[in-house]
Biopython code that builds the backbone (N, CA, C, O; Angstrom):
import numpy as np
from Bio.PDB.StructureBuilder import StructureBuilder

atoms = [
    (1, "UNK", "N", (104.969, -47.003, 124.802)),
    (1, "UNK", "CA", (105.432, -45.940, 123.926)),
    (1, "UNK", "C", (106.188, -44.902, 124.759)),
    (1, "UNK", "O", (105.739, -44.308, 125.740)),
    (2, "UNK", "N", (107.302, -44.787, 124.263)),
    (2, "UNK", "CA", (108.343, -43.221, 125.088)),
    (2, "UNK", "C", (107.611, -41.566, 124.553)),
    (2, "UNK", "O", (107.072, -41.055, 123.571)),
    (3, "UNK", "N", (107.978, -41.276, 125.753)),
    (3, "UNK", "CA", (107.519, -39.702, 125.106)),
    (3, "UNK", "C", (108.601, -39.081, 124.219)),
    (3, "UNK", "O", (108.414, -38.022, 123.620)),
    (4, "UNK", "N", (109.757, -39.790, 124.156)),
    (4, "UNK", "CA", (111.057, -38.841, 123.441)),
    (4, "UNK", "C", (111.773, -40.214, 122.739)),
    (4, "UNK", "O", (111.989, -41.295, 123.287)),
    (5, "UNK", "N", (112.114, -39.743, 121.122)),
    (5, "UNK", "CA", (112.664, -40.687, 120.467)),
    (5, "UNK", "C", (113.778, -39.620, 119.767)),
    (5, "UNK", "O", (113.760, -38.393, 119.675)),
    (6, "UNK", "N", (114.597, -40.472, 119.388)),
    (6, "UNK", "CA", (116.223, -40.304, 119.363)),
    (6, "UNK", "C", (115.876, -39.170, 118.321)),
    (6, "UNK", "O", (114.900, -39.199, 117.573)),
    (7, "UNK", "N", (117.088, -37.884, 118.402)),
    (7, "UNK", "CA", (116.929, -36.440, 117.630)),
    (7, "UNK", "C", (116.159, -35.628, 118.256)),
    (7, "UNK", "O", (116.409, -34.463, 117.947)),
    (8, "UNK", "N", (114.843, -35.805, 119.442)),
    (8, "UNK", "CA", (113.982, -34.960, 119.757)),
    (8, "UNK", "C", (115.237, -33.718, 120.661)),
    (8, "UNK", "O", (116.289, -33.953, 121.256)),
    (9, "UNK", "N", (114.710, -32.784, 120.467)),
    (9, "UNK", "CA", (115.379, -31.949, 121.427)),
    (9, "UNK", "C", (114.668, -31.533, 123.012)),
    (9, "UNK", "O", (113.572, -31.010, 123.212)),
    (10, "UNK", "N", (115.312, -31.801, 123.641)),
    (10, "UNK", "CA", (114.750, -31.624, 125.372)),
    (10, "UNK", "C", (115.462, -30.525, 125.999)),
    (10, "UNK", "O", (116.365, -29.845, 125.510)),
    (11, "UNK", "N", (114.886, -30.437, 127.245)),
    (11, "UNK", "CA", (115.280, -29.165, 127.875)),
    (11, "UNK", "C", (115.651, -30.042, 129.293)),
    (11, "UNK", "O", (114.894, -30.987, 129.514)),
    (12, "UNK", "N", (116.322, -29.900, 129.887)),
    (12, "UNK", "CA", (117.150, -30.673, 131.309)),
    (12, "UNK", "C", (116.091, -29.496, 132.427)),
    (12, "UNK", "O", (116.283, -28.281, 132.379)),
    (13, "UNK", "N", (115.140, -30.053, 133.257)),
    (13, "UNK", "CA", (115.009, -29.286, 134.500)),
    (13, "UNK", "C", (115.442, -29.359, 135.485)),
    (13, "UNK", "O", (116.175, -30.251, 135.912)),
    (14, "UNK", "N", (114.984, -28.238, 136.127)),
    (14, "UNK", "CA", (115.927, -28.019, 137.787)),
    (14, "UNK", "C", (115.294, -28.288, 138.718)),
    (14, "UNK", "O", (115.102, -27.398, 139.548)),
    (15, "UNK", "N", (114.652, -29.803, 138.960)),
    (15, "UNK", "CA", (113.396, -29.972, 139.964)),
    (15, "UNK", "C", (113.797, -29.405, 141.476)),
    (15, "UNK", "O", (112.935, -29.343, 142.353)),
    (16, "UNK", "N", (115.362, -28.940, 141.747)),
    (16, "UNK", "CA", (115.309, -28.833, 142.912)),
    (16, "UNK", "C", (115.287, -29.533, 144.159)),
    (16, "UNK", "O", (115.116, -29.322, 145.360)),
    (17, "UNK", "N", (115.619, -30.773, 143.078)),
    (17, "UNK", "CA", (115.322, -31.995, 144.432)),
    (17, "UNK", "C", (116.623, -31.762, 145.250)),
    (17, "UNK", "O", (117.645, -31.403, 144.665)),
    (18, "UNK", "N", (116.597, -31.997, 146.852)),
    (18, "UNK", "CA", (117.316, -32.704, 147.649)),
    (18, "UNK", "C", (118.568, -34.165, 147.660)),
    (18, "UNK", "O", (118.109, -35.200, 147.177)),
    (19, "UNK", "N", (119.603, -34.215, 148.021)),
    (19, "UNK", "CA", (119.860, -35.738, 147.971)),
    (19, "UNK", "C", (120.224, -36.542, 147.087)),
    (19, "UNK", "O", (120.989, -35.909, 146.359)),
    (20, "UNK", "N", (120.102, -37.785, 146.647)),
    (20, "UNK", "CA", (121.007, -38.304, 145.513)),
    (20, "UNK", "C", (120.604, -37.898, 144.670)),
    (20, "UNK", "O", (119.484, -37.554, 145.048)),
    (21, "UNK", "N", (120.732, -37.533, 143.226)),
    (21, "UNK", "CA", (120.165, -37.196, 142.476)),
    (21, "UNK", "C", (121.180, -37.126, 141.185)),
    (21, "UNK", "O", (122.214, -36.458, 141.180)),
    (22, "UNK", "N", (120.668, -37.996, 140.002)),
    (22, "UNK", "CA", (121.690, -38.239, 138.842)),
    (22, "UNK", "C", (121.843, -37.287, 138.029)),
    (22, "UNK", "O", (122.266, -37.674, 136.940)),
    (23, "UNK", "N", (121.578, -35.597, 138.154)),
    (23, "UNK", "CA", (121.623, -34.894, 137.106)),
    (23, "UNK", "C", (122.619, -33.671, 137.899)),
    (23, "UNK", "O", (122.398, -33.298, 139.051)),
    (24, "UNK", "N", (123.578, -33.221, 137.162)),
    (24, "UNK", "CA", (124.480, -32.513, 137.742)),
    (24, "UNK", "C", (124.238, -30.671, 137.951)),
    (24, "UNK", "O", (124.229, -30.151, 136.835)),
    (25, "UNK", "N", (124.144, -30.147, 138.522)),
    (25, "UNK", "CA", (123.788, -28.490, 138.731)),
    (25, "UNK", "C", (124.165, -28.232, 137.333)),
    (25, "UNK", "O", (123.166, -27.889, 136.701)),
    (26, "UNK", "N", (125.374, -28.271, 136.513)),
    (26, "UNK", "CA", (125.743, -27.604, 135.193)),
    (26, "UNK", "C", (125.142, -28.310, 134.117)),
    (26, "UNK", "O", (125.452, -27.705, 133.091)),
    (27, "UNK", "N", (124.777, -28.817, 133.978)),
    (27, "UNK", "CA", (123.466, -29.678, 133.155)),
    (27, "UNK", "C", (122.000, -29.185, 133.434)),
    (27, "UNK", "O", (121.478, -29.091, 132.323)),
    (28, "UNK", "N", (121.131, -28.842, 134.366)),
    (28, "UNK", "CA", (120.036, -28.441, 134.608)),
    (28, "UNK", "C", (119.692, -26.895, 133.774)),
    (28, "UNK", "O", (120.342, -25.856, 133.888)),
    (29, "UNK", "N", (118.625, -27.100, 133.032)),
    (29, "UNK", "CA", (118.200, -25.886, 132.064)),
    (29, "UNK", "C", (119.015, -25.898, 131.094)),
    (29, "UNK", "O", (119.109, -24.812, 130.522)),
    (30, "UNK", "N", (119.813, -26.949, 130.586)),
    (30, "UNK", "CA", (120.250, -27.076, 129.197)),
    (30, "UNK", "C", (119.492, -27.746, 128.603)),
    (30, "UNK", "O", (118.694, -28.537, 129.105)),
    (31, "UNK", "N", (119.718, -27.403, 126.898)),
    (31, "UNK", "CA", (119.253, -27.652, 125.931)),
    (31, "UNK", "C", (120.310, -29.036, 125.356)),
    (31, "UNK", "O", (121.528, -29.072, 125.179)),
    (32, "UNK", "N", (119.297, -30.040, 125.179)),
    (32, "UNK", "CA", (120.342, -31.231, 124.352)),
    (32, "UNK", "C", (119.459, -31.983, 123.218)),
    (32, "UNK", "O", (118.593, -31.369, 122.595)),
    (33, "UNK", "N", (119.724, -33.296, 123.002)),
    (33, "UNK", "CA", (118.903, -34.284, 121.945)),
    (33, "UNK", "C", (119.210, -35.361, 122.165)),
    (33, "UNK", "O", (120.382, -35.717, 122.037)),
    (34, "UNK", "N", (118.127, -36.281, 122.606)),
    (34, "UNK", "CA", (117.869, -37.769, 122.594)),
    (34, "UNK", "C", (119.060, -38.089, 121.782)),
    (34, "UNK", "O", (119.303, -37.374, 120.810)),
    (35, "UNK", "N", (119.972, -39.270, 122.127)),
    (35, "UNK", "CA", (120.143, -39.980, 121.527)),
    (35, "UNK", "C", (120.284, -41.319, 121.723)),
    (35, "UNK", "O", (121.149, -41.951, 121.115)),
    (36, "UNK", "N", (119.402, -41.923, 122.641)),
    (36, "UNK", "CA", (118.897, -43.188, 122.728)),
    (36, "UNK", "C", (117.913, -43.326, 123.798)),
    (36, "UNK", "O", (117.750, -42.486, 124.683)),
    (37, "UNK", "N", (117.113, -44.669, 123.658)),
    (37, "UNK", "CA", (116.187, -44.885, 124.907)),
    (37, "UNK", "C", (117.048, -46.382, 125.075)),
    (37, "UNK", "O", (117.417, -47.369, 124.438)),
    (38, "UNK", "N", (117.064, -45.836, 126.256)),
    (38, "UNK", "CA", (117.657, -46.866, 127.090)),
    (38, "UNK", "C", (116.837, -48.305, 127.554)),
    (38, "UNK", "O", (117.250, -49.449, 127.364)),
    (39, "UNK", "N", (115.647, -47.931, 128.169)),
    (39, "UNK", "CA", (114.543, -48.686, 128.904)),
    (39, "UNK", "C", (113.667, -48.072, 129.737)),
    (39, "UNK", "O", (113.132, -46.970, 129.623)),
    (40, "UNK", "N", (113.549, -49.106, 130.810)),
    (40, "UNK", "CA", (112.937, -48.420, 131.520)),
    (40, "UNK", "C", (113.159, -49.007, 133.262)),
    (40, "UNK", "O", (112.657, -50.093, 133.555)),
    (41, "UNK", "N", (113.853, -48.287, 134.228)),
    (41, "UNK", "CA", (114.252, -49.001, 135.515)),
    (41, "UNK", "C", (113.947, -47.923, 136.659)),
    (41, "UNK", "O", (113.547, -46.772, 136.485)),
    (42, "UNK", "N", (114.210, -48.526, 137.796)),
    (42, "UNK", "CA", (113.397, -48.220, 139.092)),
    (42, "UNK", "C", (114.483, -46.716, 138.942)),
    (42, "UNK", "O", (115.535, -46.744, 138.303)),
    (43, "UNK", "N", (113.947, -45.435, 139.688)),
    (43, "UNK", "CA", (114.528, -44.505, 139.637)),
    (43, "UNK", "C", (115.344, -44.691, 140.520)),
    (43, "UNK", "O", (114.861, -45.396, 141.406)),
    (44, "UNK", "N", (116.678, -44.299, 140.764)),
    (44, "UNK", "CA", (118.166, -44.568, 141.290)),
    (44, "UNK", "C", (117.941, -43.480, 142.574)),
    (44, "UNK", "O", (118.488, -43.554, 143.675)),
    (45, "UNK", "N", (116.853, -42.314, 142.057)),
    (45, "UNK", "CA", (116.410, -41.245, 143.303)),
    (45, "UNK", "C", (115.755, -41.642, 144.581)),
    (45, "UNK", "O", (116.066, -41.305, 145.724)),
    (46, "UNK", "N", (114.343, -42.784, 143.991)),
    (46, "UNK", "CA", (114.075, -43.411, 144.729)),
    (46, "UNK", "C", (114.798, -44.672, 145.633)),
    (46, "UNK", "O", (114.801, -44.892, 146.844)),
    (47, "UNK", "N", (115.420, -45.409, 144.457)),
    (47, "UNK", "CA", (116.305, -46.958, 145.186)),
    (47, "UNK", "C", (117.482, -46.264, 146.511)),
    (47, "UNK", "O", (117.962, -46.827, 147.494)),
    (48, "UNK", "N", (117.625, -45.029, 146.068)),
    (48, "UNK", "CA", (118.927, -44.341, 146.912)),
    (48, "UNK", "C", (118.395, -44.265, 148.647)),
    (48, "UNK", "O", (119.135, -44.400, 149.622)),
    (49, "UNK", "N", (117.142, -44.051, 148.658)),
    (49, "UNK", "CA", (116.230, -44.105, 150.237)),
    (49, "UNK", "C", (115.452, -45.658, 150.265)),
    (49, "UNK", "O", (114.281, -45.715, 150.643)),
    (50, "UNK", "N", (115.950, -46.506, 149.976)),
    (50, "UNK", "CA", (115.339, -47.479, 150.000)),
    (50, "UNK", "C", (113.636, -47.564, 149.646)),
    (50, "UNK", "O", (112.888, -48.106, 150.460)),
    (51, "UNK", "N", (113.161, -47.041, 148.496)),
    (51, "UNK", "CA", (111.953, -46.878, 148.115)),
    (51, "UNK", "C", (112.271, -47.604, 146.686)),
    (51, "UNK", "O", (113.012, -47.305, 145.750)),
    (52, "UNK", "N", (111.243, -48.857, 146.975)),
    (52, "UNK", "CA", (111.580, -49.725, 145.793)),
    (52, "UNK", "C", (110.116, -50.064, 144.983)),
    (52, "UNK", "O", (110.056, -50.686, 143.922)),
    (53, "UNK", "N", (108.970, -49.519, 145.719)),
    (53, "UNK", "CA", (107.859, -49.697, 144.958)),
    (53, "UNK", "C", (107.129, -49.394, 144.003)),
    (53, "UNK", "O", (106.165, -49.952, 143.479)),
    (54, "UNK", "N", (107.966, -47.937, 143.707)),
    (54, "UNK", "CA", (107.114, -47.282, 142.723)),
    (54, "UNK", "C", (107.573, -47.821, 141.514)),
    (54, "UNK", "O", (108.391, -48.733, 141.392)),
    (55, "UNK", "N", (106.682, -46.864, 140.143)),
    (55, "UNK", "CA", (106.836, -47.394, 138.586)),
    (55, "UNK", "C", (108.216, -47.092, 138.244)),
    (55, "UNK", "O", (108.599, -46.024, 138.722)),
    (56, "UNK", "N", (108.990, -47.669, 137.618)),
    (56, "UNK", "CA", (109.779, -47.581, 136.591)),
    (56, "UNK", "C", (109.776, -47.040, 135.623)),
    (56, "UNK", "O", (108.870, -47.090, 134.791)),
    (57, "UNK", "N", (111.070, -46.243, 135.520)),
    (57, "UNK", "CA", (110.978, -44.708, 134.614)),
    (57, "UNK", "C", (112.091, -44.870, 133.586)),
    (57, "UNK", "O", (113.235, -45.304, 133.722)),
    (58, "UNK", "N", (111.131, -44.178, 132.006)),
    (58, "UNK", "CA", (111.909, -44.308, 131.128)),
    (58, "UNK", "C", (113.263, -43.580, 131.169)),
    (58, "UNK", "O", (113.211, -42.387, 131.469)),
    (59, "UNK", "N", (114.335, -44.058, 130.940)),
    (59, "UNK", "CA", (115.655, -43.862, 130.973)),
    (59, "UNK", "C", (116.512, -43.087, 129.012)),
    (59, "UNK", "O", (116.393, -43.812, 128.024)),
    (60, "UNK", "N", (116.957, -42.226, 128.928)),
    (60, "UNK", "CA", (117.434, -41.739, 127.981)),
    (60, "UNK", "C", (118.873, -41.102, 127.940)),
    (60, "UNK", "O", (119.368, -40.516, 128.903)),
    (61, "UNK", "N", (119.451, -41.266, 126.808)),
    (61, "UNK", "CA", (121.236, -40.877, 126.636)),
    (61, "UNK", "C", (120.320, -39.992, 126.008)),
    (61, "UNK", "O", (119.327, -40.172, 125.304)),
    (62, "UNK", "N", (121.157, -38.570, 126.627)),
    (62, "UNK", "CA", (120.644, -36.988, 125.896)),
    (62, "UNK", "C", (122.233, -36.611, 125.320)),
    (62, "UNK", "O", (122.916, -37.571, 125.676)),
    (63, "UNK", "N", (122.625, -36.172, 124.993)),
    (63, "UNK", "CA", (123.588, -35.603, 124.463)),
    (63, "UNK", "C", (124.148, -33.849, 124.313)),
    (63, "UNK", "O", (123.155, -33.231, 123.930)),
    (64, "UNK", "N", (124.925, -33.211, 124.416)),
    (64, "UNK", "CA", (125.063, -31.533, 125.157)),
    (64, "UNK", "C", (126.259, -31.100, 124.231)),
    (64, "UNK", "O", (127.092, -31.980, 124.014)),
    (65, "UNK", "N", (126.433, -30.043, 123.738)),
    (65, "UNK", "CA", (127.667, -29.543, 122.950)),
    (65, "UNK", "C", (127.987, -28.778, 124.203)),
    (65, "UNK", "O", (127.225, -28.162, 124.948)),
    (66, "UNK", "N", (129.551, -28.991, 124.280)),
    (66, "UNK", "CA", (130.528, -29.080, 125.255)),
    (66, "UNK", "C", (130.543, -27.936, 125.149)),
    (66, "UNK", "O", (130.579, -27.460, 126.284)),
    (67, "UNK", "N", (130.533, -26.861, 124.100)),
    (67, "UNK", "CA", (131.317, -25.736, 123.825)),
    (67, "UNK", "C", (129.835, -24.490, 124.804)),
    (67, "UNK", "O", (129.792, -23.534, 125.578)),
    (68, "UNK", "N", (128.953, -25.362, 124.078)),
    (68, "UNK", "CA", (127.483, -24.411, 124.612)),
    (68, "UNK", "C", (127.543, -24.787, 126.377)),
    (68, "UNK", "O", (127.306, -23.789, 127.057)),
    (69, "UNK", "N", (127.791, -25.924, 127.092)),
    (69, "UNK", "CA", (127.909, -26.449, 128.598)),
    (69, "UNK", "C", (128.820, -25.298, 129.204)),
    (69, "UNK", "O", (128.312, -24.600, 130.083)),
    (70, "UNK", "N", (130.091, -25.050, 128.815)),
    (70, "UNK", "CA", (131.205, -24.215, 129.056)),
    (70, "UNK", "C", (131.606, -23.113, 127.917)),
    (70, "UNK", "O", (132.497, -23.114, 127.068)),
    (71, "UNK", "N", (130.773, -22.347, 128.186)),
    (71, "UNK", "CA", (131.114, -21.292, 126.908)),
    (71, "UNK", "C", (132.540, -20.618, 127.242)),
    (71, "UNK", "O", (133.131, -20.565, 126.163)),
    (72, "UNK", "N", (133.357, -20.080, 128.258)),
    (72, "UNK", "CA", (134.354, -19.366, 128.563)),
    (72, "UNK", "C", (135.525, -20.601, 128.077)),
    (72, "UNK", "O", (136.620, -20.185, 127.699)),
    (73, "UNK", "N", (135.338, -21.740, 128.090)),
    (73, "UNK", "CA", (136.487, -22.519, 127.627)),
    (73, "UNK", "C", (136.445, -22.586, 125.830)),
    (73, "UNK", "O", (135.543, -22.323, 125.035)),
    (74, "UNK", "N", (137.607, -22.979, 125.675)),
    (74, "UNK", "CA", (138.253, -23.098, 123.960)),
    (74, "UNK", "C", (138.090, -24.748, 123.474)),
    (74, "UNK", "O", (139.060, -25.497, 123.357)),
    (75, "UNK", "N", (136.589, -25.177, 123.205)),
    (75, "UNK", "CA", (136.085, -26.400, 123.049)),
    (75, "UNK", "C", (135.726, -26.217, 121.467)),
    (75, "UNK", "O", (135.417, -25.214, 120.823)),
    (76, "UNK", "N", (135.895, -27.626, 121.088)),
    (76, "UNK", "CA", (135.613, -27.614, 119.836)),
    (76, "UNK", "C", (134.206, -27.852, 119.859)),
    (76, "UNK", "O", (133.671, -28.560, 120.712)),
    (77, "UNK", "N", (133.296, -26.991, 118.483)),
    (77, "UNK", "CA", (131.465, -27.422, 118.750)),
    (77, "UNK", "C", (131.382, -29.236, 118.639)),
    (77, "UNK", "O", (130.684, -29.926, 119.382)),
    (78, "UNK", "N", (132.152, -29.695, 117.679)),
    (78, "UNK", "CA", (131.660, -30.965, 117.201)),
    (78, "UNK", "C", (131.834, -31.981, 119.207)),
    (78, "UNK", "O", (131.531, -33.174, 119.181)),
    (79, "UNK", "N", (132.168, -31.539, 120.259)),
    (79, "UNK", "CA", (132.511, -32.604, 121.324)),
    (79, "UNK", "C", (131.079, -31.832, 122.293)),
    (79, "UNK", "O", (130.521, -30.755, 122.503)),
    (80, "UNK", "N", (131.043, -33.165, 122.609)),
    (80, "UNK", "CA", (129.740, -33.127, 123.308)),
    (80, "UNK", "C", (130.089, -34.157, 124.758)),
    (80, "UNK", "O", (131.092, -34.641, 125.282)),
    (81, "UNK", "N", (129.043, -34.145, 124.934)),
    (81, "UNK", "CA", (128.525, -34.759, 126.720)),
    (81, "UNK", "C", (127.611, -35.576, 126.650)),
    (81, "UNK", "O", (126.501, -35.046, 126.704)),
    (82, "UNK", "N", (127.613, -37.232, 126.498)),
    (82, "UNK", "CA", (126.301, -37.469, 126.627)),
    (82, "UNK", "C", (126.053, -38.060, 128.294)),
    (82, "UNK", "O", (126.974, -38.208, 129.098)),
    (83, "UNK", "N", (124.810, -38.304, 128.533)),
    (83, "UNK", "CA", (124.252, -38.593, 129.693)),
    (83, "UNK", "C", (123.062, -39.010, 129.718)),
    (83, "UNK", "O", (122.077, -38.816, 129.005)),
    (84, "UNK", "N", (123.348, -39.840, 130.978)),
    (84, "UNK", "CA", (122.002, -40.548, 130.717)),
    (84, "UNK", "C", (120.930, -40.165, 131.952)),
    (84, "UNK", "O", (121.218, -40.444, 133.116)),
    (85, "UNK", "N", (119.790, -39.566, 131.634)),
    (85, "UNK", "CA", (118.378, -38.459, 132.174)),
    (85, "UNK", "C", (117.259, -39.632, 132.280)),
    (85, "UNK", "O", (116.834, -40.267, 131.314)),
    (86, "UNK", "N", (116.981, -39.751, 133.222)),
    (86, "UNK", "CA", (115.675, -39.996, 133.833)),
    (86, "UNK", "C", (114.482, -39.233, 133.017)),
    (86, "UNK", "O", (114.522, -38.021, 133.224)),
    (87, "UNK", "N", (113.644, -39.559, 132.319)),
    (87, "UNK", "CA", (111.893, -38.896, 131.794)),
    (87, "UNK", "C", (111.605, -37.296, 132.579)),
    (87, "UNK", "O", (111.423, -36.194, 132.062)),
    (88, "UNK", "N", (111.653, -37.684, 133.919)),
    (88, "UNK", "CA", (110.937, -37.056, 134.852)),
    (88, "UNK", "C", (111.539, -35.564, 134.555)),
    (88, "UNK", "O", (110.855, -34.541, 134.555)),
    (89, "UNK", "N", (113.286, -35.642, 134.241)),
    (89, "UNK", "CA", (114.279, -34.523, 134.532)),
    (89, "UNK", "C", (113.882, -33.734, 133.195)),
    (89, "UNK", "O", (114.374, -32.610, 133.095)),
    (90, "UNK", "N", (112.907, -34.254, 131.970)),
    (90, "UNK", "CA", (113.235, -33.700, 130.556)),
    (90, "UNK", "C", (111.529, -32.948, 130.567)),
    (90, "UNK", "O", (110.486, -33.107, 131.201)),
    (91, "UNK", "N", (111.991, -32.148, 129.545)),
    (91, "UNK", "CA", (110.702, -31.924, 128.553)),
    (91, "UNK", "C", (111.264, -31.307, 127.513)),
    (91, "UNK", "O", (112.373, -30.959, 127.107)),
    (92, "UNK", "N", (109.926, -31.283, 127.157)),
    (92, "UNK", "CA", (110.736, -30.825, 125.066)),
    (92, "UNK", "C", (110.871, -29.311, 125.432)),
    (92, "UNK", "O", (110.442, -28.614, 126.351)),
    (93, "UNK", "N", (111.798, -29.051, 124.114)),
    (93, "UNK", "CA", (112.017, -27.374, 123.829)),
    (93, "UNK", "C", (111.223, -26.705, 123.036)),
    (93, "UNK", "O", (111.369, -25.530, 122.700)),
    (94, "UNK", "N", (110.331, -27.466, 122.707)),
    (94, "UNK", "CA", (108.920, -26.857, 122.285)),
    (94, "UNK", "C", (107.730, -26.320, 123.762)),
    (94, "UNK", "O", (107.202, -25.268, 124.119)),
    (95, "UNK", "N", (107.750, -27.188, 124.053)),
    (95, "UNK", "CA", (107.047, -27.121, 125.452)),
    (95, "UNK", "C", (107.895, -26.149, 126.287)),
    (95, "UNK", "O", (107.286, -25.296, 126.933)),
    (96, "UNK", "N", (108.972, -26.180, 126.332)),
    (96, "UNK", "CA", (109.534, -24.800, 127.547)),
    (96, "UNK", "C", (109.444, -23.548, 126.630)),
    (96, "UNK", "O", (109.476, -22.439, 127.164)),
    (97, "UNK", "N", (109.353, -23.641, 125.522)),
    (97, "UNK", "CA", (109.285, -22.357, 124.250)),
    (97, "UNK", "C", (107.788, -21.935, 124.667)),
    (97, "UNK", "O", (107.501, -20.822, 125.109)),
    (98, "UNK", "N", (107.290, -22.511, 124.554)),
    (98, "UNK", "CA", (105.540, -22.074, 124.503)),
    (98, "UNK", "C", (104.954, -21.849, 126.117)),
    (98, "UNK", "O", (103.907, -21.288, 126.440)),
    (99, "UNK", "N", (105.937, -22.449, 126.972)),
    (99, "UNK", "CA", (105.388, -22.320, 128.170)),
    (99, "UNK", "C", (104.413, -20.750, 128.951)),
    (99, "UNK", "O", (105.272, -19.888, 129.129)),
    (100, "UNK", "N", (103.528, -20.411, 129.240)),
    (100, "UNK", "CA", (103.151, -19.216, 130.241)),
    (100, "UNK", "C", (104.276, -18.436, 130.577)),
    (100, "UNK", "O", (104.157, -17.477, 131.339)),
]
sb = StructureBuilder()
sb.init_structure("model")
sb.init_model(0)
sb.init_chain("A")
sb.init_seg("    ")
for serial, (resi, resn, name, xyz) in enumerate(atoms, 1):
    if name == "N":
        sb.init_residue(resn, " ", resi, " ")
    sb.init_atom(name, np.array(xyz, "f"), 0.0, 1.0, " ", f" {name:<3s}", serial, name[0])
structure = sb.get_structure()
């Protein structure tokens, strides 16, 4: 079972990691919505240092309104960004709403 199914809304974090890493600085602490589960494959963070043992992580296309990514540019709302987020990088916007 996935923790996030297509429409959920997520929040992109800023783990701060070091090194390869598939999520871009202007994407981190945005707000987007599932729109697919992909599967589930070895993290690309890990395979990048030759670390091939650990579990396999659910994979998701999130999706971003372009206009909210780059507010100073003249974007139409309906164009978006999708991308595809590693589990680890998300949590819901319920959960960062309610957070301490």
């Amino acid at each position: 079972m996935t923790r996030f199914s297509p429409g959920d809304r997520v929040r992109v974090l800023a783990l701060g990691k070091a090194g390869h890493v598939r999520i871009p600085h202007y994407i981190r602490q945005q707000i987007g919505h599932i729109v697919q589960y992909c599967g589930t494959y070895l993290n690309s963070e890990d395979l990048a240092i030759g670390i091939t043992s650990r579990r396999a992580v659910d994979l998701y296309r999130v999706s971003f309104s372009q206009a909210r990514l780059w507010r100073d540019a003249d974007i139409p709302e309906h164009d978006t960004l999708v991308i595809e987020i590693y589990d680890h990088w998300l949590t819901s916007v319920e959960e960062t709403t309610h957070a301490p």
